[in-house]
VOROFI-25531 format. One record per residue (C-alpha): residue number from 1; z, y, x. Coordinates in nm, 4 decimals, always signed. Layout:
NUM;Z;Y;X
...
//
This chain:
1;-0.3485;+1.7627;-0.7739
2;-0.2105;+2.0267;-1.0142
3;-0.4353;+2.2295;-1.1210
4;-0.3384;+2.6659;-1.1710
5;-0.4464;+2.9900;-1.2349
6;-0.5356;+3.1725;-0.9419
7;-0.2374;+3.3953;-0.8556
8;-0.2673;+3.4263;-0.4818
9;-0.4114;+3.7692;-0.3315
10;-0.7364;+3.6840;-0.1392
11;-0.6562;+3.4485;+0.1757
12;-0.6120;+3.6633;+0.4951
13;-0.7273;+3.3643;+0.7354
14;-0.9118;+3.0140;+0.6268
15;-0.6192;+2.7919;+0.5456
16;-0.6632;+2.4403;+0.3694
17;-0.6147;+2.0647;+0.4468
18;-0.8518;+1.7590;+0.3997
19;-0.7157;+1.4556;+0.3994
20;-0.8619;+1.1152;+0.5102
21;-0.6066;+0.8889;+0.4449
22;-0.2859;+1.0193;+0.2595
23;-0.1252;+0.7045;+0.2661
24;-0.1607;+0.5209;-0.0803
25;-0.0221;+0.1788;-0.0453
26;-0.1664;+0.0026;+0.3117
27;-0.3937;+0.2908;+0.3232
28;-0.3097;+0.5437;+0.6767
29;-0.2240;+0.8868;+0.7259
30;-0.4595;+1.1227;+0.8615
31;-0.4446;+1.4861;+0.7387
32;-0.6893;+1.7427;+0.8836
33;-0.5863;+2.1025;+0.8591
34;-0.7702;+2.4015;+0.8997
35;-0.5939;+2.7251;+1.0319
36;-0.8292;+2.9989;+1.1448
37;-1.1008;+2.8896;+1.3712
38;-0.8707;+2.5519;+1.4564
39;-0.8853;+2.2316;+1.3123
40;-0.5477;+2.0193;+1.3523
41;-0.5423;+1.6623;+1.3021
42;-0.2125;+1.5078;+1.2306
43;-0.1780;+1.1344;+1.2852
44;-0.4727;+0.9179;+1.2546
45;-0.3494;+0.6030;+1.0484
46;-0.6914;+0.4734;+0.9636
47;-0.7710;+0.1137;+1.0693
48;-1.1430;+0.2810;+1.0352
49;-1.2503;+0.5850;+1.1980
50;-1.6021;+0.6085;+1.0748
51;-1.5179;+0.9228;+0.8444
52;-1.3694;+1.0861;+1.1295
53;-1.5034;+1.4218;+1.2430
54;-1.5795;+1.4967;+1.5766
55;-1.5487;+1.8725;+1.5053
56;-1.1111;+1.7998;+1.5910
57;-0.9282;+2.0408;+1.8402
58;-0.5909;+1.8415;+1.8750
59;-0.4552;+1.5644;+1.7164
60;-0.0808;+1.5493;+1.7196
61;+0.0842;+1.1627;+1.6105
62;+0.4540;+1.1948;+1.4509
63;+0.5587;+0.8979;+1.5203
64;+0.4309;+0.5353;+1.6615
65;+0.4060;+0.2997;+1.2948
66;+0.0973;+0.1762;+1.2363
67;+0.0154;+0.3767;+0.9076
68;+0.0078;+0.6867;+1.1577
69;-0.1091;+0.5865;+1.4842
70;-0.3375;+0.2928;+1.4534
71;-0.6856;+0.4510;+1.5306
72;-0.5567;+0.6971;+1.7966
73;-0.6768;+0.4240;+2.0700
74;-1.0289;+0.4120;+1.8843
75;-1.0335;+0.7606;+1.7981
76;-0.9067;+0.8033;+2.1857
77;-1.1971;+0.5562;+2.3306
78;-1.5079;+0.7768;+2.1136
79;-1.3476;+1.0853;+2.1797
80;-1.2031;+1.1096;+2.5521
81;-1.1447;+1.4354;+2.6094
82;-0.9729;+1.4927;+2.2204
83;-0.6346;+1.5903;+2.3495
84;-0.3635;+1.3998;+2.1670
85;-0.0097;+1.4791;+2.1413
86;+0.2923;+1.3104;+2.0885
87;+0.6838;+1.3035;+2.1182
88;+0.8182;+1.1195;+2.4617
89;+0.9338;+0.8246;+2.3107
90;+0.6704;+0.7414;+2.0708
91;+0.3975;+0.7497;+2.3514
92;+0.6191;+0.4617;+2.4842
93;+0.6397;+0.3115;+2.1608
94;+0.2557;+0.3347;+2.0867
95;+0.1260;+0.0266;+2.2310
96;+0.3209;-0.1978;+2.0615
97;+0.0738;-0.1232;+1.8025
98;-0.1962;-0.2670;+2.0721
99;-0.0538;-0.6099;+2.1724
100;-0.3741;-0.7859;+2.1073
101;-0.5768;-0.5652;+2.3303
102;-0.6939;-0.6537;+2.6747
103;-0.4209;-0.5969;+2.9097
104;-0.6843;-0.3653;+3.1487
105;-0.6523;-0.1318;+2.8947
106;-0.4830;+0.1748;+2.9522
107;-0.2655;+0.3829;+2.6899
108;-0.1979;+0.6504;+2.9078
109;-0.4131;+0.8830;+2.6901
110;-0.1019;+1.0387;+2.4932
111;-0.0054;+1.3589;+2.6480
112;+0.3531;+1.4077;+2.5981
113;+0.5379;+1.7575;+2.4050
114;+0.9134;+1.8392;+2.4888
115;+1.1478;+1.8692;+2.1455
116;+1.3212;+2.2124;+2.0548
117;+1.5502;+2.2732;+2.3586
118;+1.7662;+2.4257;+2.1121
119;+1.8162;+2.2282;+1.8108
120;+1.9206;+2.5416;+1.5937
121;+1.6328;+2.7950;+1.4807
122;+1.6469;+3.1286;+1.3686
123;+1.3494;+3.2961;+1.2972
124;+1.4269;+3.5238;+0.9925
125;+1.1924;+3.7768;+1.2078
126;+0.9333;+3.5553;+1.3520
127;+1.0373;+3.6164;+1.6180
128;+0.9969;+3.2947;+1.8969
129;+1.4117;+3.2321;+1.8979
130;+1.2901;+2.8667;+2.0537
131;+1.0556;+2.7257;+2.2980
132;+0.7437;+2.6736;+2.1797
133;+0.4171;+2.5299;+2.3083
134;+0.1046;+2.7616;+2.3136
135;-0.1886;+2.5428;+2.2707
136;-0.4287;+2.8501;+2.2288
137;-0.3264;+3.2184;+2.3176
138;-0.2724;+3.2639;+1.8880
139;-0.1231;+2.9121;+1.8461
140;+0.1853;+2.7369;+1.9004
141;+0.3089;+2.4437;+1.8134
142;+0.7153;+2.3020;+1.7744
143;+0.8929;+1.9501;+1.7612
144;+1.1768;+1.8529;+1.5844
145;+1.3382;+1.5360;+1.5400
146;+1.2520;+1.3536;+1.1953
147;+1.5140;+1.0560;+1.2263
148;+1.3224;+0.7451;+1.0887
149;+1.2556;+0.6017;+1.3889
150;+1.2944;+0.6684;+1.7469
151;+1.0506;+0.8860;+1.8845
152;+0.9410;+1.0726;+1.5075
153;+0.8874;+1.4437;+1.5301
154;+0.8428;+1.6861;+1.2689
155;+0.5160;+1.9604;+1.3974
156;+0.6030;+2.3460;+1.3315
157;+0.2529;+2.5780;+1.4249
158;+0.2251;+2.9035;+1.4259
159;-0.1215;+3.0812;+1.4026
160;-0.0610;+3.4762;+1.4627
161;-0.3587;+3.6523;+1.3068
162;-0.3926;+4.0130;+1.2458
163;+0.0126;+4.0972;+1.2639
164;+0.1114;+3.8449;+1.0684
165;+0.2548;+3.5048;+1.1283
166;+0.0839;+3.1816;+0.9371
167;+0.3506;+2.8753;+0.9410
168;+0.2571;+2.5439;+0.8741
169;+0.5382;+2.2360;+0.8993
170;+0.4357;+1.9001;+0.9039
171;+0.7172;+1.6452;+0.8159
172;+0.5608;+1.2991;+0.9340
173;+0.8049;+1.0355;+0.7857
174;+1.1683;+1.1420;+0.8044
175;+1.5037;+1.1087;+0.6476
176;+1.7653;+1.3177;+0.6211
177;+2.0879;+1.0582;+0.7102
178;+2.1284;+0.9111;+1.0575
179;+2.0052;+0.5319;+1.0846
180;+2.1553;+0.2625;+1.3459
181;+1.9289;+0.3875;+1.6271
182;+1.8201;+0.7510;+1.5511
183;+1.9908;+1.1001;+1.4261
184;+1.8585;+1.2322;+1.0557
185;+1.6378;+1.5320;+1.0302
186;+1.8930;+1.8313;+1.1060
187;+1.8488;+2.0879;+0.8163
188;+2.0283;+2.3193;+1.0598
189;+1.7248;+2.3352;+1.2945
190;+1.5651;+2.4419;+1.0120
191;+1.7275;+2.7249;+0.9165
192;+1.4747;+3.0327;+0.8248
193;+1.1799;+2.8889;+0.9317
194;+1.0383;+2.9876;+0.5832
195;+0.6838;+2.8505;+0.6549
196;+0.4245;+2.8776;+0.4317
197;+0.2732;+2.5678;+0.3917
198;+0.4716;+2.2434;+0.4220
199;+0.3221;+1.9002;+0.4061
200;+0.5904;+1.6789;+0.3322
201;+0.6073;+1.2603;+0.2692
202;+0.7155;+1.1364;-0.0805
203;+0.7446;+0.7546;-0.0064
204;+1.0880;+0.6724;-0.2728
205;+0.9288;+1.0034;-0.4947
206;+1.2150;+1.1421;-0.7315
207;+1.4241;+0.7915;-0.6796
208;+1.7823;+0.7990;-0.5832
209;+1.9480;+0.6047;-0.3347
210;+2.3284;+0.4829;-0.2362
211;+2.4563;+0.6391;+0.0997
212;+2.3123;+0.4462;+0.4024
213;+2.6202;+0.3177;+0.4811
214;+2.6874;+0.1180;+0.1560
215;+2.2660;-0.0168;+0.1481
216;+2.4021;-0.1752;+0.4815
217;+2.7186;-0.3272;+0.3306
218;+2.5450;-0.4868;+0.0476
219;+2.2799;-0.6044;+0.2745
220;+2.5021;-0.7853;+0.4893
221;+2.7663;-0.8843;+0.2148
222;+2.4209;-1.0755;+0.0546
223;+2.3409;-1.1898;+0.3703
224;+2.7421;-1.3708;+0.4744
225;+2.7365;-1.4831;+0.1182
226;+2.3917;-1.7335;+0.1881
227;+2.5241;-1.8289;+0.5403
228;+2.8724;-1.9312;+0.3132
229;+2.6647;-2.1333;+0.0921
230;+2.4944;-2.3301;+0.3800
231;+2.1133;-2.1235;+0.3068
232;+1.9588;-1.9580;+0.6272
233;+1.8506;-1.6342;+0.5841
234;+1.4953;-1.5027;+0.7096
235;+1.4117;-1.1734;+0.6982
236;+0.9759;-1.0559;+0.7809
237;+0.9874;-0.7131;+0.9450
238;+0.7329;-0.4857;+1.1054
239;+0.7464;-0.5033;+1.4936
240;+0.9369;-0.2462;+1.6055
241;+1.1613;-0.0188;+1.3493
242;+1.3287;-0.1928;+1.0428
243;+1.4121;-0.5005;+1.2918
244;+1.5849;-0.3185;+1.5696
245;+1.7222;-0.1610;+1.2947
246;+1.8646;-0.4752;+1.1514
247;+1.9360;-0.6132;+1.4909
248;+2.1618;-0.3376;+1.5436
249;+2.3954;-0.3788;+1.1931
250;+2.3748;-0.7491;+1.2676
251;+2.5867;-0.7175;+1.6269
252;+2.7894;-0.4437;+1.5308
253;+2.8766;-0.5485;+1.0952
254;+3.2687;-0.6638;+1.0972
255;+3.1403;-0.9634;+0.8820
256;+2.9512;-1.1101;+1.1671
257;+3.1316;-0.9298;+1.4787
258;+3.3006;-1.2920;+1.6478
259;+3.1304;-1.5250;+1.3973
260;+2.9459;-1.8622;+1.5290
261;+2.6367;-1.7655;+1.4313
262;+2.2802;-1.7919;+1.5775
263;+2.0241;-1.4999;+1.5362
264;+1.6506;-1.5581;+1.6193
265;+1.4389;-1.2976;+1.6925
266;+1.0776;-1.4258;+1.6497
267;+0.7269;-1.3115;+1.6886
268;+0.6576;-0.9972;+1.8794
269;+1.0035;-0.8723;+1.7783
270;+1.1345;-0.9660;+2.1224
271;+0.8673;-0.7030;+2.3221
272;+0.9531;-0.4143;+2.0995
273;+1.3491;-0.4824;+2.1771
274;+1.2732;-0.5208;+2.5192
275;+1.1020;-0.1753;+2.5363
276;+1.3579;-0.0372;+2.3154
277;+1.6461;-0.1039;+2.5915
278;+1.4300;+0.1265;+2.8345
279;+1.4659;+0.3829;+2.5739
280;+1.8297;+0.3967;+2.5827
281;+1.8737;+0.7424;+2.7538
282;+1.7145;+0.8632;+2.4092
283;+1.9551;+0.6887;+2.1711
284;+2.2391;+0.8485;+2.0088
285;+2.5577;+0.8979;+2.2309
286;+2.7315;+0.6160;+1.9743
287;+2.4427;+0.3490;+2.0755
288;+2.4815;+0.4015;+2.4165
289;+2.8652;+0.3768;+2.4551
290;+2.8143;+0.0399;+2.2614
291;+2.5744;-0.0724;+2.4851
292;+2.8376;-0.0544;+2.7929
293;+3.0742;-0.2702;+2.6389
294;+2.7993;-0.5337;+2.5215
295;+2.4533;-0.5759;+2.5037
296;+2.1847;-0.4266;+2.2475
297;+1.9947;-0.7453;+2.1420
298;+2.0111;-1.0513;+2.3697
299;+2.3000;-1.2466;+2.4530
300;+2.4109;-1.6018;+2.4082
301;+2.8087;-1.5688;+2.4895
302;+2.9368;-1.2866;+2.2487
303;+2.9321;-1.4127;+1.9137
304;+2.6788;-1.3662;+1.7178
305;+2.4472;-1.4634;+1.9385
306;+2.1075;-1.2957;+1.9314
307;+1.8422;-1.5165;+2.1074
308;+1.4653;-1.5080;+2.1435
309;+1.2531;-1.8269;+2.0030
310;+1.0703;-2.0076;+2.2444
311;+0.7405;-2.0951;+2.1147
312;+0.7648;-2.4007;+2.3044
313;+1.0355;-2.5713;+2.0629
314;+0.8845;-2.6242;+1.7068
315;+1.0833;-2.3855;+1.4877
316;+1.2214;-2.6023;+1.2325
317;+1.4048;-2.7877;+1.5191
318;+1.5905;-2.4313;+1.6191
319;+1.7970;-2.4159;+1.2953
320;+2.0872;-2.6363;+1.3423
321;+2.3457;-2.4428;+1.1125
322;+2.2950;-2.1910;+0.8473
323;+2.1199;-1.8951;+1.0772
324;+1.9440;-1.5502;+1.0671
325;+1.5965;-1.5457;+1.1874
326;+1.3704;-1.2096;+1.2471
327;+1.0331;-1.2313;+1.2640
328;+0.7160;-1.0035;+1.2122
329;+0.4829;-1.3059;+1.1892
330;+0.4407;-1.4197;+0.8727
331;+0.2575;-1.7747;+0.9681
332;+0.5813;-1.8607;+1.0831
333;+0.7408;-1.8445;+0.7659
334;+0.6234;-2.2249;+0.6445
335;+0.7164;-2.3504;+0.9742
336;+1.0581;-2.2638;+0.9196
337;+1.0753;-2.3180;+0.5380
338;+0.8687;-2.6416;+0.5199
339;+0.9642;-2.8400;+0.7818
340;+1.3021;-2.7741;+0.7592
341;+1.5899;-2.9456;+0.5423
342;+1.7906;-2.5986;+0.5275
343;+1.7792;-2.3819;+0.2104
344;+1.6097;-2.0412;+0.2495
345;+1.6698;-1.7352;+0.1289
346;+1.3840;-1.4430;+0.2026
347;+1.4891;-1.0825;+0.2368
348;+1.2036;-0.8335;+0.1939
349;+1.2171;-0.4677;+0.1968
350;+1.1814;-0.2545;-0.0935
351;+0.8228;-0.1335;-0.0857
352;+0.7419;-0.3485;+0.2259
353;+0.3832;-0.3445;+0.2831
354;+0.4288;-0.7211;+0.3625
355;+0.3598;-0.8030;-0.0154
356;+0.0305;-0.6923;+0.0114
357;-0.0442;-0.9175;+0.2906
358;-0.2592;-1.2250;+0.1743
359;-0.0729;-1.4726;+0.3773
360;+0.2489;-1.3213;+0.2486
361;+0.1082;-1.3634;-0.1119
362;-0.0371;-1.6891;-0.0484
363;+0.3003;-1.8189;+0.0908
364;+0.4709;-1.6917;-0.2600
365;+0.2434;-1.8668;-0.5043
366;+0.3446;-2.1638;-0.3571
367;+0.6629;-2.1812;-0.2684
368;+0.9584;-2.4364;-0.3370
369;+1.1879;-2.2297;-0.6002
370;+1.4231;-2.5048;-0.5297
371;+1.4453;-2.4985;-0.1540
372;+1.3321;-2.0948;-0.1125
373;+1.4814;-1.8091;-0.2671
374;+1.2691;-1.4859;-0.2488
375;+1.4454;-1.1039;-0.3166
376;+1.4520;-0.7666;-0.2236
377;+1.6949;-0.5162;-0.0381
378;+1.7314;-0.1574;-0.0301
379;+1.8075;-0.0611;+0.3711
380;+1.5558;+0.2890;+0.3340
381;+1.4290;+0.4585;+0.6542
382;+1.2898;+0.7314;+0.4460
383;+1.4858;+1.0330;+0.2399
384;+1.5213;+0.9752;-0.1167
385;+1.3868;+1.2106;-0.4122
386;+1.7369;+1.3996;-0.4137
387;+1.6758;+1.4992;+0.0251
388;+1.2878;+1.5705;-0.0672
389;+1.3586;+1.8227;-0.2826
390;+1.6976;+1.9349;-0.0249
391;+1.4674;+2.0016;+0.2738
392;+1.1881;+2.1898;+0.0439
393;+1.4632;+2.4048;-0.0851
394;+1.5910;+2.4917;+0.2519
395;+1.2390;+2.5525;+0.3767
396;+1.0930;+2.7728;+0.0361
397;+0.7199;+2.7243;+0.1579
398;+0.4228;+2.8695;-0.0746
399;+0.2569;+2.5620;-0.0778
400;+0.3967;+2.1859;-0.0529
401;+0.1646;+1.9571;-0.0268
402;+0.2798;+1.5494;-0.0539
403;+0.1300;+1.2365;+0.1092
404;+0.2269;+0.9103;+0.2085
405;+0.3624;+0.7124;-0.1041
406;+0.2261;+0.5843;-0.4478
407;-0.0045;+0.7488;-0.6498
408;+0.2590;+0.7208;-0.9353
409;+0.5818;+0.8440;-0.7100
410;+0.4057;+1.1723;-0.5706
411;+0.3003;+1.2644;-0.9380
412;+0.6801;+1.2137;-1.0305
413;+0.7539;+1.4767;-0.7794
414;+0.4753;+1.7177;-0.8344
415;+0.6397;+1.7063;-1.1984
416;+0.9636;+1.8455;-1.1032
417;+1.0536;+2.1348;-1.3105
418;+1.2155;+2.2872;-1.0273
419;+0.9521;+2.2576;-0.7666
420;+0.7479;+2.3769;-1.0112
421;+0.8768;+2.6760;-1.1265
422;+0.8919;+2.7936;-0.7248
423;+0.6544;+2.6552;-0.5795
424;+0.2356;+2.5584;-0.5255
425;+0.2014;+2.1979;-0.5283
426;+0.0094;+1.9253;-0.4210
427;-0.0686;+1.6325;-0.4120
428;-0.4541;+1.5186;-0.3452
429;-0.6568;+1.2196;-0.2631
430;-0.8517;+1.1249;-0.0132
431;-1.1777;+1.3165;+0.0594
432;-1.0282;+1.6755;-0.1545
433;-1.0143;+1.9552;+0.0050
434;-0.6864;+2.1640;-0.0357
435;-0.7027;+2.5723;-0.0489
436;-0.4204;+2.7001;+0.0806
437;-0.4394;+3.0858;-0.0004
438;-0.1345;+3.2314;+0.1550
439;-0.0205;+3.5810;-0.0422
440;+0.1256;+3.8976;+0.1074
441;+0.4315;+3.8134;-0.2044
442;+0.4887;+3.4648;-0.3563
443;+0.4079;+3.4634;-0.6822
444;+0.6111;+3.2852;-0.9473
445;+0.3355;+2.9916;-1.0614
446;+0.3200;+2.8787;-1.4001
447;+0.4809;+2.5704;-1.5220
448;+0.2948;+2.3149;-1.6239
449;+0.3886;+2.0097;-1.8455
450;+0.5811;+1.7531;-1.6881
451;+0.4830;+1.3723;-1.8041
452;+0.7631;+1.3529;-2.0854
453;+0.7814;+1.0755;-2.3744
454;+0.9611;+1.1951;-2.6386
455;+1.1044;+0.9549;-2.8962
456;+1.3939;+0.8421;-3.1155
457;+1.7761;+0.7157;-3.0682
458;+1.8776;+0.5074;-3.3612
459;+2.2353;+0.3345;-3.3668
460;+2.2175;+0.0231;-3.6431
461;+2.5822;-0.1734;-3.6281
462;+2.6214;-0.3257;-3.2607
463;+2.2737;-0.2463;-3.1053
464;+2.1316;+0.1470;-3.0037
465;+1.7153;+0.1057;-3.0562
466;+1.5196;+0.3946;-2.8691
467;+1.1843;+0.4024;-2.9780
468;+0.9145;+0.5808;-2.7409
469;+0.5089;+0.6252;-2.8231
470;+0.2322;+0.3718;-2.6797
471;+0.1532;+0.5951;-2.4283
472;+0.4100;+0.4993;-2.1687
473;+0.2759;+0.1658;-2.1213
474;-0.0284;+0.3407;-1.9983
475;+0.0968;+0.4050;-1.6652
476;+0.0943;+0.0849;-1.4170
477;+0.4292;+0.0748;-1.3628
478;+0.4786;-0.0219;-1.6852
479;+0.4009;-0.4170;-1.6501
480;+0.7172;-0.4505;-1.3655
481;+0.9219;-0.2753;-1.5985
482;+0.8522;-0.4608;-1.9200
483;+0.7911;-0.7951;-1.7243
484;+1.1166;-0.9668;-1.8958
485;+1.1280;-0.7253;-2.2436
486;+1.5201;-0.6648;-2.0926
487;+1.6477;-0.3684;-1.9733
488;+1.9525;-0.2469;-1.7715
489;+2.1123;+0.0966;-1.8580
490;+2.3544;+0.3010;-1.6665
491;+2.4826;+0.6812;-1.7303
492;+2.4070;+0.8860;-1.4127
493;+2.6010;+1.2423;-1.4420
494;+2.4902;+1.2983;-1.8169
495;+2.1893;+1.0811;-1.8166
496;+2.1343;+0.7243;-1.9129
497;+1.8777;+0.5658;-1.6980
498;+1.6919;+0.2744;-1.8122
499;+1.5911;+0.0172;-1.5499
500;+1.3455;-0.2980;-1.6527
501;+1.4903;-0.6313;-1.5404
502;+1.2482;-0.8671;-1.3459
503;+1.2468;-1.2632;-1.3823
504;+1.4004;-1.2709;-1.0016
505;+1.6785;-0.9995;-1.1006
506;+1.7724;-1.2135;-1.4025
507;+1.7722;-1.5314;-1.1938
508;+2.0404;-1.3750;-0.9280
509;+2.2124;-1.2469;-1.2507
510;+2.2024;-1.6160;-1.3692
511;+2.2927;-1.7978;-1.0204
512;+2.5620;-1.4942;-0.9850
513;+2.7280;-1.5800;-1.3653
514;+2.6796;-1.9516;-1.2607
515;+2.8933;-1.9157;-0.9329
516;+3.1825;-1.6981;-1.1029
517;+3.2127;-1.9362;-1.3870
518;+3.2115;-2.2786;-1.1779
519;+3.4786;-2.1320;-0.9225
520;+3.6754;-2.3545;-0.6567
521;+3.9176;-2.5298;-0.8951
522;+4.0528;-2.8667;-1.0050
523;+3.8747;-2.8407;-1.3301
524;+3.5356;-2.8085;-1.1063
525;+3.6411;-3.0192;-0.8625
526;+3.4404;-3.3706;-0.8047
527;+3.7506;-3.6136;-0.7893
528;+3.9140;-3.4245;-1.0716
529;+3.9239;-3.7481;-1.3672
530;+4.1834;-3.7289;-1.6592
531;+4.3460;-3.4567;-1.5539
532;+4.4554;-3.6492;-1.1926
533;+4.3353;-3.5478;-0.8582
534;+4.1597;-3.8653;-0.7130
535;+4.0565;-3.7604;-0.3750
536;+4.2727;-3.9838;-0.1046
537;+4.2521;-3.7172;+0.1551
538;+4.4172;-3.4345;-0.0686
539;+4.8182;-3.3782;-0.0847
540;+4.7237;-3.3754;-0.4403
541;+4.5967;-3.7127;-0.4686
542;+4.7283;-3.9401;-0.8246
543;+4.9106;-3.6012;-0.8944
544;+4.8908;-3.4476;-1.2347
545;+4.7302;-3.0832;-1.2108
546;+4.6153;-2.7969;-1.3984
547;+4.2464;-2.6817;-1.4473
548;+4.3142;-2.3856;-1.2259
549;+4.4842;-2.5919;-0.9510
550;+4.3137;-2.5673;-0.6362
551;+4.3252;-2.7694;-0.2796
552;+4.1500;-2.7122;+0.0578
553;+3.9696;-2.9801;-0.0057
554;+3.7704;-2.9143;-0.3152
555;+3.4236;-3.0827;-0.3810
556;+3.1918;-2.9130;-0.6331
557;+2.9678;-3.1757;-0.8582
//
């Protein structure tokens, strides 16, 4: 948390949050604010509810993913009569977080809230331009769509307290551009709320990313170019989300629309799609007109074919040709690796919480480099650094307050010059309570140093040496950046970023340099001896031809 001088007036009304769980890593989210005499809980993430209070109005769930809804059936089953609140959809989605529970149990416990009936907001007067929902006679609460996943909401409240109104907006996970299966965050629903606390997600911190249209074309160009090369492609996903998702660019991707290609869907994956086809109504108008003219997930006629495994037929039996194969259990990863004579590449996630899964991690130690290829892809379902900052800026709270992301990529945003010079941040751990003092005028805070290394540029003949002090390799992020000693550079506007290679990055690099060099031609060609082409099945055969020459039926050593 940053620490400041105190430069609010005295608080008018008890204002502050206390988080337990902000969403470190595997850790949940579950962030208790204070408003007045009401105490709001918002999502309950924990796998353990032992620190929970009891001393909880409402609780209010943004969207179904584990990391925010896990304990609500605990929470739910020692507190009965805690009302909890949620959008439509993601109180259908919510027990997919529950498969292993007894099937008498009921998840009817979610009381359902309506979204903004108008999805444009104007309340440069406070005054109530929209519906809201009055859960006390001095408190209202409003939904907005979040994008990120079907179902996510976005929580406005209102406390009105001595003729004033106190606004606090809670973001839940959102981004800002419009995935496969849900609409982004609409910054024009937003217009003048002007709350005055905002509690917003940093997951990617200040990182940028490509538009979500090219992370999908480089995911599936990476994707045809393994099936090309004979390797099978598997790709661990949560349950419901990233896989539908993926599902979705599979069927509709013009380098796989028509293509003779299998696609498993393994594990629970196969519930969650099943449940997301009763959600169509809720889809965007795009999803549901290409849902009349074929189906969503399963089908075994319209190439490619999506098809559910049966657990009855071993799975390295299923893979007859170079496939794709979805599947959120990651036991099932050696029976389709091992077993099998196919080549394998593995496609996980940036910042997947699968890699801190022991059976995930015990699967990479020992894996066969020379059968199994392991590497990441960017397809992000949260905004980047440059739409954090975007929606703060169109908000203009007094206070921001981050969770859910790395320790290390919230304090890259809390040292943002220009959040800082406007604005009261935060970002605090788990078990620190946050004073929220709300002034009659913002106050321009002081700015505070941001976590610079200064150093030295030196140009000597053909190499550029930039020299930077010890300190930087004090941060943990250090050892993934300096794991090779190489480094990548690239200008961005007027600034050169530096990027650390890994040992898989310089492998693909390798493999990649290997590929362009050996291309299809005579001079790589197997029956290519003494300059003659010696393969009886080629027009070329006892011709003379030229290192570049090239034949259908080209062989490489």
């Amino acid at each position: 948390m940053i620490k400041r001088q105190e430069i609010f007036s005295p608080p008018q009304i008890p204002l502050s949050c206390y988080p337990f769980g902000v969403g470190n890593f595997t850790e949940g989210v579950a962030i208790l604010v204070n408003i007045g005499k009401y105490r709001i809980l918002l999502d309950c993430g924990l796998a353990d509810i032992d620190s929970l209070c009891h001393d909880i109005d409402w609780v209010f769930c943004s969207h179904a993913h584990e990391d925010h809804a896990r304990g609500l059936l605990k929470l739910h089953q020692r507190f009965p009569d805690l009302p909890i609140y949620a959008s439509e959809v993601t109180a259908k989605l919510l027990p997919l977080n529950w498969l292993n529970q007894k099937q008498d149990t009921s998840f009817s416990f979610i009381q359902t809230l309506p979204l903004s009936s108008q999805n444009t907001v104007n309340n440069s007067s406070d005054k109530n331009t929209t519906p809201s929902i009055h859960l006390a006679s001095d408190l209202t609460v409003e939904l907005f769509c979040a994008g990120h996943l079907p179902g996510a909401v976005a929580f406005l409240f209102r406390y009105y307290y001595n003729n004033r109104v106190y606004k606090i907006f809670y973001t839940g996970d959102f981004c800002l551009s419009n995935l496969q299966l849900v609409e982004g965050l609409s910054l024009d629903s937003l217009r003048g709320l002007n709350p005055d606390v905002l509690i917003i997600e940093g997951s990617y911190g200040t990182a940028r990313h490509p538009h979500r249209r090219q992370q999908e074309k480089h995911l599936m160009g990476r994707i045809k170019s393994a099936l090309d090369d004979n390797v099978s492609v598997i790709l661990p996903v949560p349950t419901f989300g990233l896989g539908q998702e993926l599902l979705k660019v599979l069927r509709s991707h013009h380098q796989f629309t028509g293509k003779n290609l299998d696609i498993w869907v393994d594990g629970n994956l196969p519930k969650a799609c099943d449940l997301y086809l009763q959600l169509m109504a809720y889809f965007p108008a795009n999803v549901q007109n290409f849902a009349k003219h074929q189906p969503l997930f399963w089908d075994d006629k319209i190439k490619p074919r999506m098809l559910r495994v049966d657990n009855q037929i071993p799975r390295h039996e299923l893979i007859k040709t170079p496939s794709i194969v979805l599947t959120d259990n990651l036991n099932h990863l050696r029976e389709y690796c091992d077993k099998s004579p196919e080549k394998w590449l593995i496609l996980i996630s940036e910042q997947s919480k699968i890699n801190y899964n022991p059976v995930f991690k015990e699967f990479k130690e020992n894996l066969n480099s020379n059968k199994i290829t392991l590497e990441d892809y960017l397809l992000a379902e949260h905004s980047d650094g440059r739409n954090t900052t975007q929606l703060i800026h169109n908000l203009r709270p007094q206070h921001i307050v981050f969770v859910h992301g790395s320790i290390n990529y919230l304090g890259d945003l809390t040292s943002l010059e220009e959040l800082q010079n406007r604005y009261q941040l935060h970002s605090p751990t788990v078990g620190m309570t946050v004073d929220l003092p709300i002034g009659v005028q913002f106050v321009q805070p002081k700015v505070t140093l941001q976590n610079n290394y200064e150093g030295e540029l030196n140009e000597t003949g053909a190499y550029i040496t930039i020299t930077l002090p010890e300190q930087l390799n004090k941060d943990p992020r250090w050892q993934n950046f300096a794991d090779t000693g190489l480094v990548e550079a690239r200008w961005q506007g007027e600034e050169l970023v530096l990027k650390g290679l890994s040992q898989r990055e310089l492998l693909q690099q390798n493999s990649l340099l290997r590929r362009q060099l050996n291309t299809e031609s005579c001079g790589n060609c197997l029956y290519y001896q003494d300059k003659l082409c010696t393969n009886h099945d080629s027009p070329l055969n006892s011709l003379k031809v030229p290192n570049d020459g090239y034949c259908p039926l080209f062989e490489s050593f």
